[in-house]
PAZAPA-4460 file (N, C-alpha, C; in steps of 0.05 Angstrom, whole numbers, plus 32768, in hexadecimal, padded with zeros to 4 digits):
% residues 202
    n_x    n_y    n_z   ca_x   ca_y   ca_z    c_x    c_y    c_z   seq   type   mol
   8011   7FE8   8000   8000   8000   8000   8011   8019   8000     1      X     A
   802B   801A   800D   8037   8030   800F   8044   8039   7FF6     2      X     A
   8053   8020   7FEF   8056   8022   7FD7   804C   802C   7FC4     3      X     A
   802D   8026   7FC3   801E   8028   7FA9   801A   804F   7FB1     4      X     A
   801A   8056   7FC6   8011   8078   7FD0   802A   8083   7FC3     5      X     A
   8048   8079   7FCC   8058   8083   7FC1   8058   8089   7FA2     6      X     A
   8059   8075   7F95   805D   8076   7F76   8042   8087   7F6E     7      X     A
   8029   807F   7F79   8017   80A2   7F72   801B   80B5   7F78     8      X     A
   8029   80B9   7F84   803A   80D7   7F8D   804B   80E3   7F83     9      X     A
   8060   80CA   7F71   807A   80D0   7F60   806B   80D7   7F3C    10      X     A
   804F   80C9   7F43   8048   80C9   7F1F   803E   80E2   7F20    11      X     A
   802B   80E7   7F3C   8021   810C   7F37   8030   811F   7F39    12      X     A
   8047   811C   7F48   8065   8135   7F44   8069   812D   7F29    13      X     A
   8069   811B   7F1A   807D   811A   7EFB   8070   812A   7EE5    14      X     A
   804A   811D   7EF2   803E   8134   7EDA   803F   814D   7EDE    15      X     A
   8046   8153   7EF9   803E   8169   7EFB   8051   8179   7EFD    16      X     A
   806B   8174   7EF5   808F   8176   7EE8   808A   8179   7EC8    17      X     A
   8076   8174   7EBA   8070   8175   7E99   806F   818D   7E99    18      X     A
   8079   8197   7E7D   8074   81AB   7E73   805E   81B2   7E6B    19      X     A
   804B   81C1   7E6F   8038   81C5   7E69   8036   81D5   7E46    20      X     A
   8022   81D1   7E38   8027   81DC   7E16   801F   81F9   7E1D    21      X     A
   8032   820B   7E07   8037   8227   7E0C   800E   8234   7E0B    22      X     A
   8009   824A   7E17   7FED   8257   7E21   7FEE   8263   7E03    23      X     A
   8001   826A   7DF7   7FFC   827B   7DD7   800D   8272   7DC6    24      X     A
   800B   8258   7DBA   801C   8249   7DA3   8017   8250   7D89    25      X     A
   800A   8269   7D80   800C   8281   7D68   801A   828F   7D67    26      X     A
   802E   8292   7D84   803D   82A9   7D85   8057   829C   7D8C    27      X     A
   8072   829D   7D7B   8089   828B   7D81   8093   82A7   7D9D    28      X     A
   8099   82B9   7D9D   8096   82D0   7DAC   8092   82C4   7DCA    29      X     A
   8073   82B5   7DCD   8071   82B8   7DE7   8071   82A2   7DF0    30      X     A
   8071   828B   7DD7   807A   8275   7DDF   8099   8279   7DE5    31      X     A
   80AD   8279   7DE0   80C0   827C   7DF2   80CD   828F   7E06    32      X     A
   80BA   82A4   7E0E   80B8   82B8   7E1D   80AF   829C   7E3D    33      X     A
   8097   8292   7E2F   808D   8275   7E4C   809D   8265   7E4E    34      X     A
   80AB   825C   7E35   80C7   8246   7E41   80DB   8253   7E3B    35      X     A
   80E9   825D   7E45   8102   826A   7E3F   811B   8258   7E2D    36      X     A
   811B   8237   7E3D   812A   8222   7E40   8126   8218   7E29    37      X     A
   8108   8223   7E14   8107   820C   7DFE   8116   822B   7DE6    38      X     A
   811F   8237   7DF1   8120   8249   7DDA   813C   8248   7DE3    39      X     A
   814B   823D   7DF4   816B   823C   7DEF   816B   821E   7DE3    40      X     A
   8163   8205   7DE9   815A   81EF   7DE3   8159   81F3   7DC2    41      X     A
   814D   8209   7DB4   8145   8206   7D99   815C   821A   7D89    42      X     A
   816E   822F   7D9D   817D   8239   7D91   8198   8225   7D8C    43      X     A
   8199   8218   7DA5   81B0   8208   7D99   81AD   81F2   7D8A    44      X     A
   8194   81E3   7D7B   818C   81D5   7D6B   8192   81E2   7D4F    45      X     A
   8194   81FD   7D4B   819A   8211   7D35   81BB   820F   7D31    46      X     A
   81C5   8215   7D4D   81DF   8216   7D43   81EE   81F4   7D49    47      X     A
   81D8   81E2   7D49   81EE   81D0   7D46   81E2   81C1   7D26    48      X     A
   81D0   81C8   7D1D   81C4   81BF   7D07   81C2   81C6   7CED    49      X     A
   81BB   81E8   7CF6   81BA   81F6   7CE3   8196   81FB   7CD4    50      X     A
   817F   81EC   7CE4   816D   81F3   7CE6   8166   8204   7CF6    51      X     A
   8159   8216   7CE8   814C   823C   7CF5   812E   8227   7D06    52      X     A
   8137   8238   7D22   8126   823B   7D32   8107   8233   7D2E    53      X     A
   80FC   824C   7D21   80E6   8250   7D14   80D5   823F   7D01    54      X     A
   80E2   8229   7CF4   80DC   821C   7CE5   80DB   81FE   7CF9    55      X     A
   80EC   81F2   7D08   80EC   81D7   7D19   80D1   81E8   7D27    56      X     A
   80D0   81FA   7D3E   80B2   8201   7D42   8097   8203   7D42    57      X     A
   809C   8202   7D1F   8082   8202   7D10   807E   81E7   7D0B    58      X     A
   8091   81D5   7D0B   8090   81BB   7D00   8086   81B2   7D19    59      X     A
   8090   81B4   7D30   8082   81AD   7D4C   806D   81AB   7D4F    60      X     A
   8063   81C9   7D4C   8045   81D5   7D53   8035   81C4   7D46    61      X     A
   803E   81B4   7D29   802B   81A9   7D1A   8022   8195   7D23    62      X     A
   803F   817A   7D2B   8043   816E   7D2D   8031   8163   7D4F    63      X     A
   8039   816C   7D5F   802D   8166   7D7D   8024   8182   7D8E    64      X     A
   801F   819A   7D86   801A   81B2   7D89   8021   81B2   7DA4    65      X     A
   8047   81B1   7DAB   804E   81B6   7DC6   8040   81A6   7DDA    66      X     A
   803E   8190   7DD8   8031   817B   7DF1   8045   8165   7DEB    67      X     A
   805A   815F   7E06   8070   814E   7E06   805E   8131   7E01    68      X     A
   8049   812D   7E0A   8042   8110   7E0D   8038   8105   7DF3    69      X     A
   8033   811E   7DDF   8021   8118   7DC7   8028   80F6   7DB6    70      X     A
   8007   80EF   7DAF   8012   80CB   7DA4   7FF8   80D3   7D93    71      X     A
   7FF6   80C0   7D75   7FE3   80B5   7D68   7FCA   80AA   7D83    72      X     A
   7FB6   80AC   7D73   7F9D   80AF   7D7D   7F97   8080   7D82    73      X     A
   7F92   8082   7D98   7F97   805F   7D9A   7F7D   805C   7D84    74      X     A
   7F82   8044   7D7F   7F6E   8031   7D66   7F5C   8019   7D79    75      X     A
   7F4D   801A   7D6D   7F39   8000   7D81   7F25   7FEC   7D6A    76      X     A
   7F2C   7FD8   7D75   7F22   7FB8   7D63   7F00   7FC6   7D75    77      X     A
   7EE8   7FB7   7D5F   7ED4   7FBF   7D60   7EC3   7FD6   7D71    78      X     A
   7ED3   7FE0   7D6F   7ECF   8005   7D7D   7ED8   800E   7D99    79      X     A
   7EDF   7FF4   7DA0   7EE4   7FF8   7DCB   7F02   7FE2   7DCC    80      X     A
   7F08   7FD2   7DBC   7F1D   7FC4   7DBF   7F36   7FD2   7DBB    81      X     A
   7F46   7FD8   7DCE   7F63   7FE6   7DC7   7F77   7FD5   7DC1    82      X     A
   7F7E   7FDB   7D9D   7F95   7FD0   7D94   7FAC   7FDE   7D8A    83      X     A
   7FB1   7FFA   7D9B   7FCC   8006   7D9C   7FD0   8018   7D89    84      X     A
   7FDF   8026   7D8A   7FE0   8045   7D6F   7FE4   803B   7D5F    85      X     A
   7FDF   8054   7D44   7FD8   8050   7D29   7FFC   8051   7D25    86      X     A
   8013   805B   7D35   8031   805F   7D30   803D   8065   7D4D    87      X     A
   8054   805B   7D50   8068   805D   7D5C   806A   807C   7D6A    88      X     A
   805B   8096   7D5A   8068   80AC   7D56   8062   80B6   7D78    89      X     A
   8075   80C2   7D86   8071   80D3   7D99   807E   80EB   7DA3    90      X     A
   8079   80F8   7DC0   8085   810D   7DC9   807F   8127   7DB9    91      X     A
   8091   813F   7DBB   8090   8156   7DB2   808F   8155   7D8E    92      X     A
   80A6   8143   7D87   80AB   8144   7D6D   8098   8131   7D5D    93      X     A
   808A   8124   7D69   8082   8105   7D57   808C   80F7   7D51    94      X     A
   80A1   80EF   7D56   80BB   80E6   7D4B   80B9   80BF   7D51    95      X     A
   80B2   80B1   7D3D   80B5   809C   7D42   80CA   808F   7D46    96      X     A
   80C6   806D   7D51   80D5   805F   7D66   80F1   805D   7D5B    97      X     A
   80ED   805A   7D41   8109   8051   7D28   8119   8067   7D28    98      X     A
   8108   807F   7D18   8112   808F   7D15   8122   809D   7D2A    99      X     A
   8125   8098   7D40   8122   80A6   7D63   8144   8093   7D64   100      X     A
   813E   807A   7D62   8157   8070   7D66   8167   806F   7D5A   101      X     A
   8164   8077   7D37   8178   8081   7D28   8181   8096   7D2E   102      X     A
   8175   80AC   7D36   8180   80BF   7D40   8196   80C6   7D54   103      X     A
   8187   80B2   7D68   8196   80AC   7D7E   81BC   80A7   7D78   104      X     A
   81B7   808D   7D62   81C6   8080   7D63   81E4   8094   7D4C   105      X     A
   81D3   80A7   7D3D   81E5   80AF   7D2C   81EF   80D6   7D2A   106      X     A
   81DF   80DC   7D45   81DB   80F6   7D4F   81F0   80F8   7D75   107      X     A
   81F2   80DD   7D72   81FE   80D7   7D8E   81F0   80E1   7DB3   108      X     A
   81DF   80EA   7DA8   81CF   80ED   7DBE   81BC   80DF   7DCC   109      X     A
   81C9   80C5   7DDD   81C5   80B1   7DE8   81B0   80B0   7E00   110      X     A
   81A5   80C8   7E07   8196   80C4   7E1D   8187   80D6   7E15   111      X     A
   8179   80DB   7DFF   816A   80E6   7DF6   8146   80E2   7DFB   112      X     A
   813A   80EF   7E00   8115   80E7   7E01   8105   80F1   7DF5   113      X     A
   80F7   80E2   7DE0   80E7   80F9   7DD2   80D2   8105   7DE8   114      X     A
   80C7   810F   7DF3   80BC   8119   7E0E   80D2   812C   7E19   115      X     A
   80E0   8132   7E11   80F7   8142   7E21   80F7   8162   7E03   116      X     A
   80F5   8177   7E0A   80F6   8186   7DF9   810A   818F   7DE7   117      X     A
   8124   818D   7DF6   813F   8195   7DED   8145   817C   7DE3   118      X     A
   8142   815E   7DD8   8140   8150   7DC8   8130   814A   7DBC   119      X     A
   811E   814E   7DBD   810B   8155   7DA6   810B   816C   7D8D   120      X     A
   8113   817F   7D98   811A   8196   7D8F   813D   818F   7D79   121      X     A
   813C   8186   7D86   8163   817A   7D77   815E   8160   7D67   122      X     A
   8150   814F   7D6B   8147   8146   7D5A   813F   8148   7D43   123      X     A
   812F   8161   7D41   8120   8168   7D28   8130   8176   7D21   124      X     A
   814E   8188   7D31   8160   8195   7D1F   816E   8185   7D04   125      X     A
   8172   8164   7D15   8185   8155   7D07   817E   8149   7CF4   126      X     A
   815F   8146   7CEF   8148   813B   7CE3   813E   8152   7CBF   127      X     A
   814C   816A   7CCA   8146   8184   7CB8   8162   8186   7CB1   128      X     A
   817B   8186   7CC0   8190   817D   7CAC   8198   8169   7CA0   129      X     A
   818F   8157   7CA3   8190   8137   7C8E   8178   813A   7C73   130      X     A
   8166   814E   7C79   8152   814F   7C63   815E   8163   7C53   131      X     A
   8170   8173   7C55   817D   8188   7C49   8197   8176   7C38   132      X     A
   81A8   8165   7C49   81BE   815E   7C40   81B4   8141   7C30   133      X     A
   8199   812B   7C31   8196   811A   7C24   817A   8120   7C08   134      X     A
   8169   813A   7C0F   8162   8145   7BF5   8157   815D   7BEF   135      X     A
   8175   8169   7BF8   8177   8187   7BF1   8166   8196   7BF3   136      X     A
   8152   8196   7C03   8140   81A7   7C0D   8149   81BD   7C25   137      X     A
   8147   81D4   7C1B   814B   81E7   7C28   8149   81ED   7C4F   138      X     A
   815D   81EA   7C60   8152   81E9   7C74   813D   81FE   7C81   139      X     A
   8134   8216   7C76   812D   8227   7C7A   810A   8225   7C68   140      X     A
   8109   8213   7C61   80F3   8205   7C46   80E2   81FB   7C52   141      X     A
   80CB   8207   7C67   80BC   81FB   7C82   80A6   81E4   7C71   142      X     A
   80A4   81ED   7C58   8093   81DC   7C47   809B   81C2   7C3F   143      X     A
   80B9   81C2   7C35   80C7   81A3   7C22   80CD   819B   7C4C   144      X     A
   80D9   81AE   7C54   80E3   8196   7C72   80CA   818E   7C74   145      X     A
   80AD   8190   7C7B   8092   818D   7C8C   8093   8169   7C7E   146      X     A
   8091   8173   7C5E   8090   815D   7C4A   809D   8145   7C56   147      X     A
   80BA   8154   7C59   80D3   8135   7C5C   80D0   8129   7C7C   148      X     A
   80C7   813D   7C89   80BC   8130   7CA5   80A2   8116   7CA9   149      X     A
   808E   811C   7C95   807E   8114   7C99   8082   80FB   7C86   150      X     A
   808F   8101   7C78   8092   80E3   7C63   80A2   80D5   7C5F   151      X     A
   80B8   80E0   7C65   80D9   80D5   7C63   80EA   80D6   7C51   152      X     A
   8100   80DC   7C52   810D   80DD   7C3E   810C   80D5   7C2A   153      X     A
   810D   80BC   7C29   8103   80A9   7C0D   80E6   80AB   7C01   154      X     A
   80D4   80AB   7C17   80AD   80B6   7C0B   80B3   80D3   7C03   155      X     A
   80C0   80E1   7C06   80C0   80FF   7BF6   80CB   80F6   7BE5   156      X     A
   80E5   80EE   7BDE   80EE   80F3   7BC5   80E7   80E0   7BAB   157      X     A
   80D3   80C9   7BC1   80BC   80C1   7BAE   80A4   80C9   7BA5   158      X     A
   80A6   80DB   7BAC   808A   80FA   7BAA   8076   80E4   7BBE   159      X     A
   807A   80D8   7BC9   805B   80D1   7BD1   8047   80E7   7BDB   160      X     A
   8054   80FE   7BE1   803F   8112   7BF2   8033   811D   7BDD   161      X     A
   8039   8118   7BC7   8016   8125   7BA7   800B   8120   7BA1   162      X     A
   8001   8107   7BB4   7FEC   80FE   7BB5   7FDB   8104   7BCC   163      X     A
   7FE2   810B   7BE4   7FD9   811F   7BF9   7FCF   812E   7BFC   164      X     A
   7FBB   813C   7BF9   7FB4   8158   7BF5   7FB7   8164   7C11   165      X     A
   7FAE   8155   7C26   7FA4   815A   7C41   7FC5   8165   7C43   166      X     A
   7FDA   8156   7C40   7FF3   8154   7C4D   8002   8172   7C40   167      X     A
   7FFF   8170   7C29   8007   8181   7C17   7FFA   819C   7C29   168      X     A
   7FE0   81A2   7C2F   7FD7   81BD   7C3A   7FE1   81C6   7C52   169      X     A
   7FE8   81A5   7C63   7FEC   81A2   7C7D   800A   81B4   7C7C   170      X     A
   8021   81B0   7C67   8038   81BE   7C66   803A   81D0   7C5E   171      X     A
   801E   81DD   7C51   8025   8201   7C48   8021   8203   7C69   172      X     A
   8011   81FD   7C73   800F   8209   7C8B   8023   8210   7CA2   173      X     A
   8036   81F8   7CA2   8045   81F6   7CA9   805C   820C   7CAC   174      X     A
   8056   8216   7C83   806C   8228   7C7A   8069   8242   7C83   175      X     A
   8044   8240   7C85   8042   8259   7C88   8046   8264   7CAA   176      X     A
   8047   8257   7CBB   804D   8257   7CD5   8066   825B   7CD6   177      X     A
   8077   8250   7CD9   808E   8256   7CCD   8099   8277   7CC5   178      X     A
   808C   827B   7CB5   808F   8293   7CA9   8087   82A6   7CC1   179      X     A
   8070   82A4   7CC6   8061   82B4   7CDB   8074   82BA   7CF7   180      X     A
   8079   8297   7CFE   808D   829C   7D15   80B2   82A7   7D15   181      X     A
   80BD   82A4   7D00   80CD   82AB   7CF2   80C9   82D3   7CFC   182      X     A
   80B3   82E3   7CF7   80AF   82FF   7CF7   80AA   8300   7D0E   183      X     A
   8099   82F3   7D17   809C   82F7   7D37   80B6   82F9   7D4E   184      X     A
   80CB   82DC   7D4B   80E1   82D9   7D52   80F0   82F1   7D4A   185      X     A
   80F9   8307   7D38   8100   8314   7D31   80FD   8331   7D47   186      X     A
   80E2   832E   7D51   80E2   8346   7D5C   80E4   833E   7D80   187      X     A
   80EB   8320   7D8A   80F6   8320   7D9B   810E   8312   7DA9   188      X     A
   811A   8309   7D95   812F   82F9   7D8E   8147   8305   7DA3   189      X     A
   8153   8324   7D9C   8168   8329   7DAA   815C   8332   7DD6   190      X     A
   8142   8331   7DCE   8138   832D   7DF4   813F   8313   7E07   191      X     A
   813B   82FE   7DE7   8136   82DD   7DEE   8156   82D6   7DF1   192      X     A
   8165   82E7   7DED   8185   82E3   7DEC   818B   82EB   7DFF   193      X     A
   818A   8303   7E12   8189   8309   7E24   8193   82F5   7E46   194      X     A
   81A3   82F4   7E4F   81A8   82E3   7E60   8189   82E0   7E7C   195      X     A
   818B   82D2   7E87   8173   82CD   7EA2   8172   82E9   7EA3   196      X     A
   8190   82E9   7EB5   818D   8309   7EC5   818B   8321   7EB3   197      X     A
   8198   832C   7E9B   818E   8341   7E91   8174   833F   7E8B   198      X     A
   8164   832F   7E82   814D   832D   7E8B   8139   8333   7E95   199      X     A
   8144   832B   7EB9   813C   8331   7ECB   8137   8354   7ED7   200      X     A
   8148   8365   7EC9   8151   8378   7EC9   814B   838D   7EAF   201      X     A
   813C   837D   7E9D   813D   8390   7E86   8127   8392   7E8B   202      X     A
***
């Protein structure tokens, strides 16, 4: 019994240790104004990648709209029987099981969680420079990366996404967020640079 009080006690501190999803995820601005940590987290995904901020963001937002726990919607045998997600995909990025351990394995970041934001976030840096360096798609291209995210390297450069319409609209959107948050970041970018304490003081 004690036991069982304890471990309810350790599972409601853990949720309640989650990041909660940003109060205004239209605004890249005040989304990292609320986490400070995911906007150094996403700056150094830029400079170790070479994917812009603004664009892994938008791909997020799409992807699990800032909720670490995000999963495919479970499937059920004759309407009430649960037989387990439609994919592997989870956490911040969506990032399925394969793809997660390739990463792992060839990004060297061994203790990595998709649930964890600053690998998740680095993830999709390394994910947007392999789509640049395996088919030349622009890293700054919120539209061809959305594409190679969602289909893979090999399903894009097999066009499978023109046959998509849904997917196809789903990545202007993408682009256009992107763009949006891109103008936003601009006008608070050198605040968000700013150390704690100047900060605290400006």
């Amino acid at each position: 019994m004690q036991k069982k009080f304890i471990f309810g006690v350790f599972s409601l501190l853990m949720v309640g240790c989650a990041t909660p999803p940003p109060k205004n995820p239209n605004n890249l601005c005040a989304v990292f104004e609320q986490h400070h940590d995911w906007y150094v987290a996403a700056k150094e995904a830029q400079q170790k990648w070479g994917a812009p901020k603004h664009v892994l963001m938008s791909i997020m937002f799409q992807e699990s709209s800032f909720k670490h726990d995000a999963a495919p919607p479970m499937e059920y045998f004759l309407g009430f029987i649960p037989i387990g997600r439609a994919s592997s995909a989870y956490g911040y990025s969506q990032a399925k099981t394969m793809t997660w351990q390739d990463y792992i394995a060839k990004s060297g970041n061994g203790g990595a969680d998709r649930d964890d934001f600053a690998d998740a976030i680095d993830f999709m840096g390394w994910f947007v420079y392999n789509t640049h360096k395996v088919n030349g798609v622009s890293k700054w291209d919120g539209y061809g990366q959305y594409l190679n995210y969602h289909e893979g390297w090999t399903g894009y450069r097999r066009g499978t996404y023109k046959s998509k319409k849904w997917l196809i609209n789903t990545a202007q959107k993408v682009k256009k967020r992107a763009g949006r948050y891109g103008a936003q970041l601009k006008k608070c970018e050198s605040e968000l640079d700013k150390s704690w304490l100047q900060r605290l003081f400006s």
